[in-house]
C-alpha positions as CSV (number, residue, x, y, z in Angstrom):
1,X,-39.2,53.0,19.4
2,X,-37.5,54.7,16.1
3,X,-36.7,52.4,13.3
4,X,-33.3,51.3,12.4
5,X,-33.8,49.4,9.4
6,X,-36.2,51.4,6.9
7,X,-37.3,49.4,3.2
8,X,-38.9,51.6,0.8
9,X,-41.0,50.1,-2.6
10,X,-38.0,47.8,-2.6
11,X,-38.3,45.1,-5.6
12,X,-36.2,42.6,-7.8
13,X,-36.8,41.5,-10.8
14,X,-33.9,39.0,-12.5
15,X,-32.9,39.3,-16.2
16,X,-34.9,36.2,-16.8
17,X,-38.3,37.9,-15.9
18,X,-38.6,36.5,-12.7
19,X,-40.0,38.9,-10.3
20,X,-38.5,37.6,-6.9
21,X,-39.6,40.5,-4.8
22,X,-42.7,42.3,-5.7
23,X,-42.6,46.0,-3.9
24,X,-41.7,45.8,-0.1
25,X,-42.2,48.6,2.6
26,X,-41.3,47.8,5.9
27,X,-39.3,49.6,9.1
28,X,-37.5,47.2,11.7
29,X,-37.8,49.1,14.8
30,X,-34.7,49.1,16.6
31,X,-34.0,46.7,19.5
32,X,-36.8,44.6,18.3
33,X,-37.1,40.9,17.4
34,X,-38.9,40.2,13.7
35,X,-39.4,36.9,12.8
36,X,-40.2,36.6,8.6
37,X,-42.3,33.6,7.3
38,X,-43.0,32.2,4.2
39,X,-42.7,28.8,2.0
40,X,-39.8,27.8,-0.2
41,X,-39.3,30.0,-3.3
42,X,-41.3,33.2,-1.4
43,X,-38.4,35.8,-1.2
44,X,-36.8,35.8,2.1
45,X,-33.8,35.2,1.0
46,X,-33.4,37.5,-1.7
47,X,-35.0,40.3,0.8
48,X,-32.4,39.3,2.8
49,X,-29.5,39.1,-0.1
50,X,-30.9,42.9,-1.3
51,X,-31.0,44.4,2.5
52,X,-27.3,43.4,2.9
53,X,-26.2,44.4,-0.2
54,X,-25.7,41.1,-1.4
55,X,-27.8,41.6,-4.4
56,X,-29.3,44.9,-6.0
57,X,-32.4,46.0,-6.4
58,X,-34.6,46.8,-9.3
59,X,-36.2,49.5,-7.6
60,X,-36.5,51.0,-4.3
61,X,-33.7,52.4,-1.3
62,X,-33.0,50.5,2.3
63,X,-31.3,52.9,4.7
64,X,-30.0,51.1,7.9
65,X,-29.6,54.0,11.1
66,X,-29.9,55.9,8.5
67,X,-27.3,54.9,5.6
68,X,-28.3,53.4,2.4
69,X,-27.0,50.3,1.3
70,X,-26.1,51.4,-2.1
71,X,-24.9,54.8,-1.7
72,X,-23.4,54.2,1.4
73,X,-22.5,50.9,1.6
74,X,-19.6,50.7,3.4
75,X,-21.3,52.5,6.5
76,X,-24.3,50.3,6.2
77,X,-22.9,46.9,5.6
78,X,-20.7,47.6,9.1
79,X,-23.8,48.0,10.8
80,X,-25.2,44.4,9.9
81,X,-24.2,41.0,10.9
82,X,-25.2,38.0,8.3
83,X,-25.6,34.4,9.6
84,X,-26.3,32.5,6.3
85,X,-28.3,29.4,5.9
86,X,-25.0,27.6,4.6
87,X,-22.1,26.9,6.9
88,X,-19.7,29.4,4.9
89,X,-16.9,29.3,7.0
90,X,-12.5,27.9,6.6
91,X,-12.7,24.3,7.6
92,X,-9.1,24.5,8.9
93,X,-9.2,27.8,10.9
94,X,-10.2,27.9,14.2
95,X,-13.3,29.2,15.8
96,X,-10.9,32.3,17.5
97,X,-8.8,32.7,14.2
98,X,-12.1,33.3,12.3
99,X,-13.9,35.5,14.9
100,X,-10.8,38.0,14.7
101,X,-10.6,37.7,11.1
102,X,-14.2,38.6,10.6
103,X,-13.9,41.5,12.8
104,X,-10.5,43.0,10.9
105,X,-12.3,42.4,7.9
106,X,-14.7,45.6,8.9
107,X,-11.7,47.4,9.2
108,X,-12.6,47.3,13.4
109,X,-9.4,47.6,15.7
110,X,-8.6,44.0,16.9
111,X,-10.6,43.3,20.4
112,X,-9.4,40.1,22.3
113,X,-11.8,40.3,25.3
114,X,-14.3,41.2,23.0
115,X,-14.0,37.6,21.1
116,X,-13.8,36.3,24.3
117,X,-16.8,37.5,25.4
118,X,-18.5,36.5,22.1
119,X,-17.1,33.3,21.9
120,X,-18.0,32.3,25.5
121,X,-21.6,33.5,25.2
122,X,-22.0,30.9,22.2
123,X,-20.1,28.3,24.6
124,X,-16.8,27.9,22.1
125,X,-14.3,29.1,23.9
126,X,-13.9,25.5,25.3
127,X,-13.7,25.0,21.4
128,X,-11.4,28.3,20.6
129,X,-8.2,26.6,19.4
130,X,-10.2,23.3,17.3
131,X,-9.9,23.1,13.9
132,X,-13.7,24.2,12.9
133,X,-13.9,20.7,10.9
134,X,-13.8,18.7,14.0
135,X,-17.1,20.7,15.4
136,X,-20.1,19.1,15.3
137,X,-22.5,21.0,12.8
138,X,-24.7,23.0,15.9
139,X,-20.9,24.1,16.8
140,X,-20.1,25.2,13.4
141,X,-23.5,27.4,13.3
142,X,-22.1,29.1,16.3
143,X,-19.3,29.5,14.9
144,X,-20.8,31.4,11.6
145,X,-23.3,33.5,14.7
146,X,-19.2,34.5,16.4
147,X,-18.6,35.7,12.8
148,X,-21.5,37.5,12.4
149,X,-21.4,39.0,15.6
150,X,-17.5,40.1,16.0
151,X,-17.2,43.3,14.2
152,X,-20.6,44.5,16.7
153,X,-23.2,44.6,14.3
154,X,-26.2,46.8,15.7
155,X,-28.6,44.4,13.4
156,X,-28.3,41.1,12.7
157,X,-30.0,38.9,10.3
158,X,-30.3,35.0,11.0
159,X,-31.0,32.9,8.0
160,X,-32.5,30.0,9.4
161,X,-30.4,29.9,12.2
162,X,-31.5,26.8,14.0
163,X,-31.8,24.4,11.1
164,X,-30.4,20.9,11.3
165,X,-29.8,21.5,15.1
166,X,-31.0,19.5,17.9
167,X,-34.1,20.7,20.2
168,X,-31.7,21.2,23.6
169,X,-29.2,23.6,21.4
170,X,-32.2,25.2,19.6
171,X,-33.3,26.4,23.1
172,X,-29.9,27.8,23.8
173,X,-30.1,29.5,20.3
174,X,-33.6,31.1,21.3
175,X,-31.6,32.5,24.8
176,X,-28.6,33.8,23.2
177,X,-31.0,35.8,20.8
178,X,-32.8,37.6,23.6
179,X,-29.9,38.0,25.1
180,X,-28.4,39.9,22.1
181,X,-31.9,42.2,21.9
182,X,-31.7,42.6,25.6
183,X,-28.3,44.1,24.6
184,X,-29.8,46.5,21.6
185,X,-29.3,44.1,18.8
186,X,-31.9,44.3,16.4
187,X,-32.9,40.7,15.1
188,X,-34.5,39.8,11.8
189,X,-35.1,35.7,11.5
190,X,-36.0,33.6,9.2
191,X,-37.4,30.1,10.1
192,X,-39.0,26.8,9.0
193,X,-40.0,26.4,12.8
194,X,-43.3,27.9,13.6
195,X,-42.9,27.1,17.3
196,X,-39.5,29.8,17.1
197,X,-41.4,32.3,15.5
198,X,-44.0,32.3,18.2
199,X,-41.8,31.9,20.9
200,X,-39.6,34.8,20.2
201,X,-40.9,37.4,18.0
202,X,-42.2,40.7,18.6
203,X,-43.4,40.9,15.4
204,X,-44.1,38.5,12.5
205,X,-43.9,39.5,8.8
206,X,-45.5,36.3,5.8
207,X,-44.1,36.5,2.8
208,X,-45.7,34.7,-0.1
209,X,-44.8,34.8,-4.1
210,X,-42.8,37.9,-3.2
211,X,-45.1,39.9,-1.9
212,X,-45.0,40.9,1.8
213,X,-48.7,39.7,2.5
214,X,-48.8,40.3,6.5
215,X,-46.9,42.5,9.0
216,X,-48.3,42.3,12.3
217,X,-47.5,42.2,16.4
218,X,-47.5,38.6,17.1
219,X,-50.3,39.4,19.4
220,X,-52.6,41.2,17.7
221,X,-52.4,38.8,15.1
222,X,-53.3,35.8,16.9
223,X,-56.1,38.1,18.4
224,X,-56.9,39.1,15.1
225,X,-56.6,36.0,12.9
226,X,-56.8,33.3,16.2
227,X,-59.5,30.7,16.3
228,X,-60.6,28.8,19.3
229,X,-61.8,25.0,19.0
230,X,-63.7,23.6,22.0
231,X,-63.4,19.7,22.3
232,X,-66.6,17.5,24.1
233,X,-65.7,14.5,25.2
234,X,-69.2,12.6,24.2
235,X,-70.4,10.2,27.3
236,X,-71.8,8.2,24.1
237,X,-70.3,7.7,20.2
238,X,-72.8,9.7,17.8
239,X,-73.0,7.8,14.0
240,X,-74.0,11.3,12.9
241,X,-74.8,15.1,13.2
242,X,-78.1,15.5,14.4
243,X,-79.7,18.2,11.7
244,X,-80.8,20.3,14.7
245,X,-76.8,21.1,15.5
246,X,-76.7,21.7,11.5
247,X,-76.3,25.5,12.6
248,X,-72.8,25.3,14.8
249,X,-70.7,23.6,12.2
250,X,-69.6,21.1,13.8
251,X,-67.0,18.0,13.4
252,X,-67.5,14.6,14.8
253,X,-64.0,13.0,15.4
254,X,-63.0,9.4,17.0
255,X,-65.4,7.4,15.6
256,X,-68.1,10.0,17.3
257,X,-66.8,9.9,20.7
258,X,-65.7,14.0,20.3
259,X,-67.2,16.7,18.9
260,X,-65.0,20.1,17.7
261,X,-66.6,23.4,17.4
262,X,-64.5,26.1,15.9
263,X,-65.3,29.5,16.7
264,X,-63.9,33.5,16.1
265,X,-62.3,34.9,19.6
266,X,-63.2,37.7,18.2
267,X,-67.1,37.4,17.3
268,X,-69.3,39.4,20.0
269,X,-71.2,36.0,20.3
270,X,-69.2,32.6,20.2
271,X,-72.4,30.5,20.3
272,X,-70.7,28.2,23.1
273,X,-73.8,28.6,25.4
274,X,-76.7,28.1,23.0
275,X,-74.6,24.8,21.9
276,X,-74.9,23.4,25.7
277,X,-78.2,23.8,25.8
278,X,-78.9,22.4,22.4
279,X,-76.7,19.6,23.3
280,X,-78.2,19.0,26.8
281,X,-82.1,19.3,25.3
282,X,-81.5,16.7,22.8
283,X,-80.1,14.2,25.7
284,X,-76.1,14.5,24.0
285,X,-73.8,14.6,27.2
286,X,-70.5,14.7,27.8
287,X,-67.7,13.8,30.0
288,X,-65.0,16.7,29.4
289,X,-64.8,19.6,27.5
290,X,-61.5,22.0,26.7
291,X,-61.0,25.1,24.5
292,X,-57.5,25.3,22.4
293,X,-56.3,28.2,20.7
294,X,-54.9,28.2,17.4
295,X,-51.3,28.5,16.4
296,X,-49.6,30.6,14.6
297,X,-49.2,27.8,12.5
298,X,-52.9,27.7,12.1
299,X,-52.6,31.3,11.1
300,X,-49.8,30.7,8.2
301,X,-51.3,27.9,6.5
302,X,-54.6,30.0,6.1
303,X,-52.2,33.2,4.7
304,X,-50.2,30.4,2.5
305,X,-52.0,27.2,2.2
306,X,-48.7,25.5,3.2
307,X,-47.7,23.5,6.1
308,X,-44.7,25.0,8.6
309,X,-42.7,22.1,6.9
310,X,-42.9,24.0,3.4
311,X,-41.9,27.2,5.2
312,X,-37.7,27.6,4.4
């Protein structure tokens, strides 16, 4: 897998002082999905703003299939799609009028089955000749993915694209993207949603303060950074700890009635065994037990300290 999207020492730094974007290195390996994760105020944005040429950077190049941003930007820019957080789009136009529009704007021949292929895969074309105000707001943000997507961008970047859109259309959302890869679109995401991040990346970047903190397949790094938790289901409450079980760090939840042990998936001993028997010699039984993993949730708040909620 080559890389189509290559960010070298790229940083920004605004006239005020504020350093928004501490020095980033990363390649996007073509035809790949990356999802990028981090709280309010951490940078995605402005990574995002600099990559597209939106805003310029303080130091550093980003060359995408091989053509910088800034030296080339005419080149590069046609190679990107851009769905914004905000619904950016004319209110009065149509969802067909705007497609075509976007795609003349990138100096691309016009391309009526094209747009009809585009709009049908976002289920508009129903909606092709509606004034984009009457849309309800999931509708508009297909109509700003149309947009993105008409001019046959070979990367696109999806800022937030699910927010303020109900569960059912989220899941549509989440096909059409791997639809798009499946068709050698590279996808870069930002999210607030945990659960979309772990559902359709390849690989996850966290992005705290600026600084690019993480870059990792999504499975190594719930391999690497993963917990387990087994829950016992106690036959009878416990009012505390005995001292003898002082050496599994344990929890006692539900007024005693279950006990947690957390342990690394990837320690060579999880202590699950000598537990049992510890348990079983001191006359604790129980009814149930179950192992869960953690979530990548799990894994951002230890990177970030902040709740999937914060993430934006």
């Amino acid at each position: 897998m080559t890389a189509i999207l290559q960010i070298s020492n790229l940083s920004k730094t605004y006239a005020s002082g504020l350093q928004a974007l501490k020095p980033v290195n990363l390649d996007i390996q073509r035809g790949e999905i990356f999802a990028l994760l981090g709280p309010n105020g951490a940078g995605k944005t402005t990574l995002i703003s600099v990559i597209c040429g939106l805003v310029r950077a303080t130091t550093g190049s980003v060359l995408v299939d091989g053509h910088d941003i800034q030296r080339d930007y005419r080149s590069a820019r046609s190679l990107i799609g851009l769905v914004p957080q905000e619904l950016a789009t004319e209110m009065f136009e149509t969802p067909l009028a705007t497609a075509a529009f976007s795609r003349g704007l990138f100096g691309r021949p016009p391309d009526p089955a094209l747009i009809e292929r585009v709009l049908r895969g976002l289920t508009l074309w129903d909606k092709r000749k509606d004034r984009i105000q009457t849309l309800s707001g999931g509708m508009k943000r297909r109509v700003m993915i149309a947009k993105a997507l008409a001019h046959e961008p070979r990367v696109l970047f999806l800022d937030e694209p699910t927010a303020g859109v109900d569960v059912e259309l989220r899941r549509d959302m989440w096909a059409l993207v791997r639809e798009l890869r499946d068709a050698g679109v590279t996808i870069i995401l930002t999210t607030h949603y945990i659960e979309e991040a772990e559902e359709m990346a390849d690989r996850i970047g966290v992005i705290n303060k600026g600084e690019l903190i993480l870059v990792e397949e999504k499975s190594r790094l719930m391999a690497k950074l993963g917990s387990k938790t087994l829950t016992l289901q106690l036959q009878d409450p416990l009012a505390l700890l005995p001292p003898e079980l002082a050496q599994w760090q344990l929890t006692l939840k539900d007024s005693g009635h279950v006990l947690e042990y957390r342990f690394d998936t990837n320690a060579e001993e999880n202590g699950i065994p000598g537990l049992l028997r510890r348990l079983h010699e001191l006359g604790i039984g129980f009814r149930d037990l179950n192992t869960e993993q953690s979530s990548l949730e799990d894994i951002f708040v230890s990177l970030t300290g902040k709740r999937a909620e914060a993430a934006a």
